[in-house]
C-alpha positions as CSV (number, residue, x, y, z in Angstrom):
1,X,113.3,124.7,-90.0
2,X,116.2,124.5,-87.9
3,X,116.6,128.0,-87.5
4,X,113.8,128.0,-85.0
5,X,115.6,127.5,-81.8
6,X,114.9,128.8,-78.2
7,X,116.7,132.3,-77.7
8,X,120.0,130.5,-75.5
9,X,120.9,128.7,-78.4
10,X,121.0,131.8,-80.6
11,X,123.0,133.7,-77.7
12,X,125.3,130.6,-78.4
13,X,125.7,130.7,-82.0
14,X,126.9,134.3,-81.5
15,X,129.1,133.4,-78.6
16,X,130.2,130.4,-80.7
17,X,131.0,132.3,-83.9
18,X,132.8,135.1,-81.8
19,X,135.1,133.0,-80.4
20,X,135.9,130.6,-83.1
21,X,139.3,129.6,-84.3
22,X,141.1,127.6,-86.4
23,X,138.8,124.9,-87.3
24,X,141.7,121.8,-87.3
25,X,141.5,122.5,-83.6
26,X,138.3,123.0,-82.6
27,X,138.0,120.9,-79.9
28,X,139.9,123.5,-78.0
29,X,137.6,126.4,-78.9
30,X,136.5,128.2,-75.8
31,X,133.3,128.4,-77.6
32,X,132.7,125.1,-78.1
33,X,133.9,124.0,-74.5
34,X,131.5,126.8,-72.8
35,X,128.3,124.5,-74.1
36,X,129.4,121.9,-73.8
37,X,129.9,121.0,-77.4
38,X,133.0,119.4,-76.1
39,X,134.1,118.2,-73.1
40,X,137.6,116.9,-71.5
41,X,136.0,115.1,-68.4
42,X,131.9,114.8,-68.2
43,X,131.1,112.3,-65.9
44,X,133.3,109.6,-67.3
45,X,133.5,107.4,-64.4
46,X,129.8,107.3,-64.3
47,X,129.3,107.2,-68.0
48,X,132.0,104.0,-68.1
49,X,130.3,102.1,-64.8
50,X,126.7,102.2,-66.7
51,X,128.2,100.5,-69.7
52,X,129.7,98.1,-67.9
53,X,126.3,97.4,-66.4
54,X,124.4,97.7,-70.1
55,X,126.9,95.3,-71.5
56,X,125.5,92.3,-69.2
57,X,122.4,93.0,-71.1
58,X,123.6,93.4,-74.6
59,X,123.8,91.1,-77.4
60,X,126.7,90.1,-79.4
61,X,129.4,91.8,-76.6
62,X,132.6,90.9,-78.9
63,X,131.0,93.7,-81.3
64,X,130.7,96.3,-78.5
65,X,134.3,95.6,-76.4
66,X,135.4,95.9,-80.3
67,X,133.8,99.1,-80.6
68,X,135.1,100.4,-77.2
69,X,138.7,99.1,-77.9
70,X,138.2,102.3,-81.1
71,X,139.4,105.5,-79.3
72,X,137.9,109.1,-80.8
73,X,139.3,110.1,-83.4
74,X,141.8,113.2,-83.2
75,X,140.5,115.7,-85.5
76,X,139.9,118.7,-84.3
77,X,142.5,118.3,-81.3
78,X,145.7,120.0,-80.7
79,X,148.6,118.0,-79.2
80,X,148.0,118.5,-75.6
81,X,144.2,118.8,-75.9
82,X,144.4,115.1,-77.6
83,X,146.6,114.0,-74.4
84,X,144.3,115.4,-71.9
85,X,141.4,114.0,-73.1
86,X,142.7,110.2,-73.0
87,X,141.7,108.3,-70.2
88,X,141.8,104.3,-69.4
89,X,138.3,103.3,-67.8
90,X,139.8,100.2,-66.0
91,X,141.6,97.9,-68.3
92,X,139.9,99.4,-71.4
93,X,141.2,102.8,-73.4
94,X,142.5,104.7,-74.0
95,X,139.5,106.3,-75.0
96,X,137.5,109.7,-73.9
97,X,134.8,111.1,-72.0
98,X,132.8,111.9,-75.1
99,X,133.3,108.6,-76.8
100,X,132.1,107.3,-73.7
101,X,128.7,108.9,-73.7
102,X,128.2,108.6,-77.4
103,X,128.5,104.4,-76.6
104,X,126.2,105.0,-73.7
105,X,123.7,106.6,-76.1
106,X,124.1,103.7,-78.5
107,X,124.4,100.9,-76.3
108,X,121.6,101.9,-74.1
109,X,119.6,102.0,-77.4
110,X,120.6,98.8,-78.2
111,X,119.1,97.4,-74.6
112,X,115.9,98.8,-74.5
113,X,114.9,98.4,-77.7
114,X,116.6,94.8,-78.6
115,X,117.2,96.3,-81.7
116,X,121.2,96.7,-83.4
117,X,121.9,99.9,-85.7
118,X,122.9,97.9,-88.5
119,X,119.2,96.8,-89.4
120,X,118.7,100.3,-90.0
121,X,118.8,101.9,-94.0
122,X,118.6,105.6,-92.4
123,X,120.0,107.0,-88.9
124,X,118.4,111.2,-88.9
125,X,120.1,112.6,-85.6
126,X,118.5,116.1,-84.8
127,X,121.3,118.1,-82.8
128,X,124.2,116.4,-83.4
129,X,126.8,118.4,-81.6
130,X,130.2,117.9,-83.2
131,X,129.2,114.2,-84.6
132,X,130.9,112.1,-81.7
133,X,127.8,110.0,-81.9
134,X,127.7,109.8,-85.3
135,X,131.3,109.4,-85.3
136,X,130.9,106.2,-83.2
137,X,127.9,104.6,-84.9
138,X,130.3,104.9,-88.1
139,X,133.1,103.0,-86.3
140,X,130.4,100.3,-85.5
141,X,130.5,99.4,-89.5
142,X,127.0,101.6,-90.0
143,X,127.2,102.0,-94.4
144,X,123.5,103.8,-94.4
145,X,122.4,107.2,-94.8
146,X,123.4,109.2,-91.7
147,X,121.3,112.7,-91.9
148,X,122.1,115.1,-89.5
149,X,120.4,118.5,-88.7
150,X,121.8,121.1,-86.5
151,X,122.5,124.5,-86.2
152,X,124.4,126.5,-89.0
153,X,127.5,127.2,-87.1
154,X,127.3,123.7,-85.4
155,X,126.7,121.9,-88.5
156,X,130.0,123.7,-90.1
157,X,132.0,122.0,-87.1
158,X,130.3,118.5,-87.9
159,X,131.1,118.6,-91.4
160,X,134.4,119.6,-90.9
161,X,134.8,116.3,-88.4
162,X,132.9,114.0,-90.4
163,X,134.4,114.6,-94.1
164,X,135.3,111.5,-94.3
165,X,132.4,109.5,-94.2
166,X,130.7,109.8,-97.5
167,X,127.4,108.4,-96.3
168,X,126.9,111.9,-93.6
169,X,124.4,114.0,-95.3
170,X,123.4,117.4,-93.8
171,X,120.0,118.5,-94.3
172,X,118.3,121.9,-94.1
173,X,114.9,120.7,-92.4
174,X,112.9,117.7,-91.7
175,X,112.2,116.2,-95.0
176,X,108.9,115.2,-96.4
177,X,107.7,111.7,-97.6
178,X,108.9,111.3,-100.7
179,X,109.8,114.8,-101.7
180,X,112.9,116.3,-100.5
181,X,115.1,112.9,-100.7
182,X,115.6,111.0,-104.0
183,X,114.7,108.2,-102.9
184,X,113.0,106.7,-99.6
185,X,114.6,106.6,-96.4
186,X,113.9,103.4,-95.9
187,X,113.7,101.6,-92.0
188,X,114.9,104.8,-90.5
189,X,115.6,105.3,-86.9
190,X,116.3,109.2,-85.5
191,X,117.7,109.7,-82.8
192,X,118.2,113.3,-80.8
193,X,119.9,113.5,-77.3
194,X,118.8,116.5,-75.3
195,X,118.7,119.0,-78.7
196,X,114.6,118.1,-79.0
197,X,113.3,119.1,-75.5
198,X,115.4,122.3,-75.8
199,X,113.7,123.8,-78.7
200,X,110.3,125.4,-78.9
201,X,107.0,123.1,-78.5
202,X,106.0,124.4,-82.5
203,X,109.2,123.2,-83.8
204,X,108.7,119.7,-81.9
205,X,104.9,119.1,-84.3
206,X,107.6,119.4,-87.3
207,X,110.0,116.0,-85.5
208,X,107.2,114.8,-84.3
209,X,105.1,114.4,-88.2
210,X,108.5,113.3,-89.7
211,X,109.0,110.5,-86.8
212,X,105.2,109.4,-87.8
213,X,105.0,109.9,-91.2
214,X,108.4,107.9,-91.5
215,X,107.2,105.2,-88.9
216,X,110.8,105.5,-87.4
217,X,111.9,104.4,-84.1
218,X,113.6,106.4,-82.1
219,X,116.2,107.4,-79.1
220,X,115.3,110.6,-77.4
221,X,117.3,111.8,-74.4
222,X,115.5,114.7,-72.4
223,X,116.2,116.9,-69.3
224,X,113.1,117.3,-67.2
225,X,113.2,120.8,-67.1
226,X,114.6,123.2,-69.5
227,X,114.1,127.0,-69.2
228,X,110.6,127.6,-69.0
229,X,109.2,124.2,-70.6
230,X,108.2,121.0,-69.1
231,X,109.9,118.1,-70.9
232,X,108.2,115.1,-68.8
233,X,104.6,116.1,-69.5
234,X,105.5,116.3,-73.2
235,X,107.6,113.5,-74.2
236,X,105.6,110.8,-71.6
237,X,102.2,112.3,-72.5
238,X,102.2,114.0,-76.2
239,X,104.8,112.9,-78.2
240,X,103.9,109.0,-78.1
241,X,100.6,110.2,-79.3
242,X,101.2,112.1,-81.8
243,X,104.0,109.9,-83.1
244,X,101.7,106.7,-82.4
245,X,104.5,104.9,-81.2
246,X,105.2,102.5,-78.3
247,X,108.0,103.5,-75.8
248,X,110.4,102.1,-72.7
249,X,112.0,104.8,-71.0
250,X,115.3,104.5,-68.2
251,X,116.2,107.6,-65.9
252,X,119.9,108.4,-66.1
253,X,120.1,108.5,-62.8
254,X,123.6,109.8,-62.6
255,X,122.5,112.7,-64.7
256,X,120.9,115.1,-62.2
257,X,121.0,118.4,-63.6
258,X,117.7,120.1,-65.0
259,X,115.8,118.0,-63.2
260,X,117.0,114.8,-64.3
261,X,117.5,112.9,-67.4
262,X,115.6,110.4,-69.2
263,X,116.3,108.2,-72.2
264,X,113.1,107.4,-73.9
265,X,113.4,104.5,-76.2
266,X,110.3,104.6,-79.3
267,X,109.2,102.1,-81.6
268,X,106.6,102.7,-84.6
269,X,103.4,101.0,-85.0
């Protein structure tokens, strides 16, 4: 169950909850910009350059300049958190800083996998944040199931954000083949950037069974190092094992913190 979560994420929810606020603006919580949940400026110029460099690779590039002409959208902003958050990458925009990484996550998925979201009949993202990326993928035309698991105060924010899109369904745990949804999930990809590797190795068994026993293909972004646990022995070593799937990883490599980043891209036998 979700609730399983390494002991700085339950520090957070407490911090979160403590200084929460009115939830039509809370992109400006101080809360959610200590994580960052939210963020006004995370390496956007970097972010923007390696999708400029993606796109050479991608397929179909009218769909993703249209997808990149579609700013965030402005719920939960206040007035002059919605203005400082615009920027213009070079020509393009406006736009922000966390729509950009949310395409970076997509597109780069896109790329290494030669795969497009809309052959998928399930997207399960574990740690969605606020739902930027789920946000995005909806703004890309997606009209599957999008299931989303999270943290309890997290997941409240998500909602909130996503209440519009009627396919966004919130789940209390991985679910079992054939038993907790009413119908199968179909060809289901999940996807989970930097939430897996920061919870404990027993809780990572439960993703991994549900990414096998579903045969889904995935997009996993992981830190090297996190705490006391070393992500790079267990996502290149284990977890293709255990999930028996195939996998291309590419290094972020303007994401140095904890160690470095990694995108590893999965695809079911």
């Amino acid at each position: 169950m979700i609730e399983i979560v390494h002991p700085k994420w339950e520090s957070f929810q407490l911090n979160l909850v403590e200084k929460a606020g009115d939830m039509s603006t809370f992109k400006t919580w101080e809360g959610v910009l200590d994580v960052p949940l939210y963020s006004y400026d995370e390496l956007t110029e970097e972010y923007w350059n390696d999708i400029q460099n993606l796109l050479k690779k991608a397929q179909d590039r009218f769909m993703w300049n249209k997808l990149l002409e579609k700013n965030e959208s402005e719920t939960g902003h206040s007035m002059d958190s919605w203005k400082q958050a615009q920027v213009r990458p070079y020509g393009y925009g406006p736009t922000t800083s966390m729509r950009l990484k949310s395409i970076h996550h997509i597109l780069t998925y896109h790329v290494l996998s030669e795969r497009f979201l809309s052959e998928y009949n399930t997207i399960v993202e574990f740690g969605a944040g606020i739902g930027e990326t789920a946000h995005a993928v909806m703004d890309m035309g997606f009209t599957g199931r999008y299931c989303i698991l999270d943290l309890p105060v997290v997941k409240a924010i998500a909602k909130f954000y996503l209440q519009d899109h009627k396919n966004v369904v919130f789940l209390k745990g991985f679910p079992k083949v054939d038993k907790l949804l009413p119908e199968k999930l179909g060809k289901t990809l999940f996807i989970s950037t930097w939430a897996l590797s920061e919870v404990p190795l027993t809780y990572r068994e439960e993703a991994a069974n549900f990414v096998r026993d579903y045969r889904c293909d995935h997009l996993i972004l992981f830190q090297k190092e996190f705490q006391e646990i070393n992500n790079t022995s267990y996502f290149i070593d284990m977890w293709p094992f255990v999930t028996k799937s195939f996998y291309r990883i590419k290094q972020m490599h303007f994401h140095s913190s904890d160690g470095g980043n990694v995108y590893l891209v999965g695809k079911a036998t």
